[in-house]
N, C-alpha and C positions, 0 to 999 in steps of 0.2 A: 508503480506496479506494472505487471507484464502485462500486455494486452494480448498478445496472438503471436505467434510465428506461423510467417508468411511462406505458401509450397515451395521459395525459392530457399529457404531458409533464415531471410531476412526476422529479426523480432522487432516487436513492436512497443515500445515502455510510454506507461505516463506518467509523467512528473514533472513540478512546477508549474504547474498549468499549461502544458506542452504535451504531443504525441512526438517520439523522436522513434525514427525507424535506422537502426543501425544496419547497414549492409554488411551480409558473410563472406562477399567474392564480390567480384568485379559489374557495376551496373552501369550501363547507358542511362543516363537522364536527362531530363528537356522540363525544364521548369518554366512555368510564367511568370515565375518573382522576381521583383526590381532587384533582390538580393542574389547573387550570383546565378541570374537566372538563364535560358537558353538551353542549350546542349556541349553535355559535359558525361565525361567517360571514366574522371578520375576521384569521383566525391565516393566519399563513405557513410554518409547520415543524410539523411532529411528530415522536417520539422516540420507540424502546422502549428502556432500557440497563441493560445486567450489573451488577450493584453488588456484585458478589463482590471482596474485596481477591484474591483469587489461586482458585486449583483445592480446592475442600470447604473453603473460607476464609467468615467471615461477610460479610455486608454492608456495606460502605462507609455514614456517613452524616457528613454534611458539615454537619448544623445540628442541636438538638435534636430537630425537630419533621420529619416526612416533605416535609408542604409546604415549608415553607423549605429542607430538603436539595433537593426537586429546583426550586427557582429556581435556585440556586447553582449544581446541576449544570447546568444550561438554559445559564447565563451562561458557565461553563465551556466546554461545547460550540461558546458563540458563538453562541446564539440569544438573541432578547429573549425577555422571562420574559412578557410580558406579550401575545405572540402567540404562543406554541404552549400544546402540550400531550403529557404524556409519560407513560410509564408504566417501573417497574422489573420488574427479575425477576431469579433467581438463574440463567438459563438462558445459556449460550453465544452471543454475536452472529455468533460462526462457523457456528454449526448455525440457523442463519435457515434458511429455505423460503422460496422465491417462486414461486407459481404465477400465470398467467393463465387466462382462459377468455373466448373471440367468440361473437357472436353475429349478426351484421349491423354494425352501428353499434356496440353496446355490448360494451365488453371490462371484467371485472372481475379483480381483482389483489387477491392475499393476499400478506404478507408475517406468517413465522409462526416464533416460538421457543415452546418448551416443553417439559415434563415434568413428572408430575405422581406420581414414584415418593415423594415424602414427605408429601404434602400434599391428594392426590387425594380427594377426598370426594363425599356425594350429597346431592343439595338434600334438605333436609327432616332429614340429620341433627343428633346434637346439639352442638351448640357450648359455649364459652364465653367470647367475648369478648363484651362489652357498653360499649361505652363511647363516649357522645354526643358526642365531640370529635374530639381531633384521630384519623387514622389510624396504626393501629401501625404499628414498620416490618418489615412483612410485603411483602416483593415480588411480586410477580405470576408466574403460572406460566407459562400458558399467554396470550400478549400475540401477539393479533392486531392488522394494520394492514391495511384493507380498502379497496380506490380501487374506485371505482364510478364510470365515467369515463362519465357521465352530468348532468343535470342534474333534480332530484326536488324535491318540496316535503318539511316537515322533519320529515312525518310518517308519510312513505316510507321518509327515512331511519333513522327510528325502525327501521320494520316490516323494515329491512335487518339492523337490530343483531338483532332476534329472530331473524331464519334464518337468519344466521352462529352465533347462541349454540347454536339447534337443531342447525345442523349441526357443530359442533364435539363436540355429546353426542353426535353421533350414530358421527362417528369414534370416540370411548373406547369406547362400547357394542359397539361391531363390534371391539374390540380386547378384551372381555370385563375389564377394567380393575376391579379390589376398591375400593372406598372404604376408607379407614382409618382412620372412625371409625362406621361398623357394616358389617354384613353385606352392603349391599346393592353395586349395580355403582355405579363413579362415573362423574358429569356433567360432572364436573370440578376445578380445584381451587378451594381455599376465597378465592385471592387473584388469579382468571384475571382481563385487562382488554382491552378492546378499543375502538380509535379506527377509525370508517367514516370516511370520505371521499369525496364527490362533488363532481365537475364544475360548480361554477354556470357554467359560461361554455361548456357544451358545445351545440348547437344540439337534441342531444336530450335530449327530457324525458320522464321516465317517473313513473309514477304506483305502481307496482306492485312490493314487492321481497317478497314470499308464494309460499309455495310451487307457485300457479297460476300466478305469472307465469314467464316469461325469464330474466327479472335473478336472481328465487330462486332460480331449480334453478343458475346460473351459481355464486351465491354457496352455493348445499350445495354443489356438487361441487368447488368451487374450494377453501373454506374445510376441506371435508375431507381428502381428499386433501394439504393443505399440512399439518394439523393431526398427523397421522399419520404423515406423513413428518417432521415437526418431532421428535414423540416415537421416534421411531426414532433419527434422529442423537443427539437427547440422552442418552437413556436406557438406548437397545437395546428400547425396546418394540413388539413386531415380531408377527405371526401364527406365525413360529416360534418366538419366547421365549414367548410365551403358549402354545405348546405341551407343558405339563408342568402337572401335577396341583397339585405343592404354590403355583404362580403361581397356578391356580385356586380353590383352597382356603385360601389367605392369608387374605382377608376371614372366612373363619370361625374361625381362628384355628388350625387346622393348619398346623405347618411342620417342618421338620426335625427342630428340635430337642424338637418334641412328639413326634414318633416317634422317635425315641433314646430318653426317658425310656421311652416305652411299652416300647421294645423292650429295655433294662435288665431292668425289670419281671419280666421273662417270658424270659429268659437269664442261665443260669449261667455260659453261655461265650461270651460277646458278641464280635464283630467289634469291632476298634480302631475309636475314633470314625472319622476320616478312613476308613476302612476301609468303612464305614458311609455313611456320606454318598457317596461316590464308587458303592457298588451302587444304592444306592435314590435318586440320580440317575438313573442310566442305566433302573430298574424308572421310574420319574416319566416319562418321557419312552416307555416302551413304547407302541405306538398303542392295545391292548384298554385298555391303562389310561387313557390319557389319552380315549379316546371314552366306554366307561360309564360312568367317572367324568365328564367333566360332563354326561351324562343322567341324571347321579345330582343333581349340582348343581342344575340345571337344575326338577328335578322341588322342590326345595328352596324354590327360587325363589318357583315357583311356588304352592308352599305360603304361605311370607310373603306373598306379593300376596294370598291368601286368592281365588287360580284355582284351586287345588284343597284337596278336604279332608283334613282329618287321617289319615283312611281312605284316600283316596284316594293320599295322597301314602308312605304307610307301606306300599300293597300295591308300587304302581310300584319304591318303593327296595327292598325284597326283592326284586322280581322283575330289576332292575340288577344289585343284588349276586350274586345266582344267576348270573345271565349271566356277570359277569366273574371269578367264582370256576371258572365252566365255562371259560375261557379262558387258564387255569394250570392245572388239573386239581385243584381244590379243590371243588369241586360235590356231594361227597356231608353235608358239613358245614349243622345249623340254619341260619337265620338268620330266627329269626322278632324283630320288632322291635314292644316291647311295653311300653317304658320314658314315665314320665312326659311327660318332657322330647321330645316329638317328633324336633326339630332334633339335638339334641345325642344321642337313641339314633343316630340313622342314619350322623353322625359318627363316633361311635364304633365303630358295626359296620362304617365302610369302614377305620377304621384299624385296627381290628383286620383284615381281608379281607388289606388292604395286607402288615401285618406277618407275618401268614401266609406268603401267598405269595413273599415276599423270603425268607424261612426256606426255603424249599420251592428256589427258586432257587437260595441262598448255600450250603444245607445248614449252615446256622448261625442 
């Protein structure tokens, strides 16, 4: 089916579990795909495609190796191998996003699948792949297609791929999104890819895709908003699913089922699991809870970036927890926090707060 034609005249088709964008004249490209990726002036199609065999199914791969799988797919779809360039992902070609954004003359265009509920990470944390050859077959998560229905030199287009990447962290960041492989917020996932696109045949030419120019702030606004709306359809990740404690405290390793155990611990007469999880959902989602708990987070953060001190950050979470034990009527209770372990006493004194207060609730 036809999805859109693009202000350059570019269209857009889905089919076989693929978005293929056929060019009508002459494009600059700069892909991040292991598949003829880089920059290239002579391709005619690009591609993002599902390679899920079915719904929480694995990957399809059609050759040993990632690149030979996607030539074969290329040939499949009925492109030549030797002019486009494509990217995979495990993400739905049905929950695409296309957004545009004007300007005068210049209109930019996202086209965006993603989620990043398995795989979401943050530059800088630790890995363990290594290995100088070929690419694993790890799909791409979040696969941007960005037309820039201009004409730039290739080092514009370059400065265009940096403030699509900016602004795609910046959508997670504002969705407050855990990494899940440390503590910190993600950037993104460890397998995102992104092909830009410009106009060589458009009569305007611009010089500037940063965030002082036109074109930048087009492509943050464009690329976010699609970004975000992408992770929504996929995943459900939303400002109101981000609205609950334990989605916030994931990355530190609080969840459910660490507050069961806790609450086991310290109950002779326990509520049935299910029983359990269904109160301290609805305590999760309270507003006093879900606010000073992430000004508790928050102050945490802050701590790790080493914006504040040790001191500093052990008065403020006392004075959080005080607050929102004042907001169950648990306030006459210590809470002084004096433990080796900075991070992990403050942890434990809101789960402890938590399981309190759910008792004080349940009466159980």
């Amino acid at each position: 089916m036809k999805l859109c034609t693009i202000s350059d005249g570019d269209t857009a088709y889905r089919y076989d579990k693929s978005i293929v964008v056929y060019f009508q004249g002459k494009r600059k490209v700069l892909s991040t795909s292991v598949f003829n990726g880089g920059y290239h002036e002579n391709y005619t199609t690009i591609f993002n495609h599902d390679g899920k065999t079915g719904a929480g199914m694995p990957c399809e791969m059609l050759a040993p190796t990632y690149t030979e799988h996607m030539k074969l797919l290329s040939r499949r779809l009925g492109l030549s191998p030797e002019t486009t360039t494509g990217m995979g992902t495990a993400a739905d070609m049905e929950n695409c996003v296309i957004k545009s954004l004007s300007y005068k003359e210049l209109t930019v265009t996202a086209l965006v699948t993603g989620g990043i509920e398995t795989n979401g990470g943050r530059a800088g944390d630790p890995a363990t792949w290594y290995k100088p050859l070929e690419k694993p077959n790890r799909p791409g998560t979040i696969n941007i297609m960005l037309f820039l229905d201009s004409d730039m030199p290739a080092g514009t287009l370059t400065r265009a791929l940096v403030t699509c990447t900016e602004a795609k962290t910046a959508a997670i960041q504002e969705l407050m999104e855990g990494s899940h492989y440390s503590n910190g917020l993600a950037t993104g996932s460890g397998t995102d890819q992104t092909i830009v696109v410009a106009n060589a045949e458009s009569p305007l030419y611009l010089e500037g895709a940063g965030k002082h120019s036109k074109m930048g702030e087009l492509i943050g606004r464009v690329v976010k908003d699609a970004v975000k709306e992408a992770l929504a359809k996929q995943s459900g990740l939303t400002p109101e699913h981000q609205h609950h404690v334990l989605r916030r405290l994931k990355r530190f390793g609080i969840t459910a089922d660490t507050l069961w155990q806790d609450y086991l611990k310290d109950n002779d007469h326990p509520l049935l699991k299910p029983l359990f999880l269904e109160e301290a959902d609805i305590l999760c989602r309270d507003s006093p809870m879900v606010t000073w708990t992430i000004l508790l987070i928050h102050s945490l953060d802050e701590y790790l970036w080493h914006l504040l001190s040790e001191e500093e950050m052990r008065k403020s979470a006392e004075k959080i927890l005080s607050l929102l034990a004042a907001c169950y009527g648990c306030e006459k209770k210590e809470r002084s926090l004096e433990a080796p372990s900075a991070v992990n006493d403050v942890l434990f004194a809101w789960s402890s707060l938590f399981l309190e207060i759910f008792t004080l609730k349940t009466g159980q």
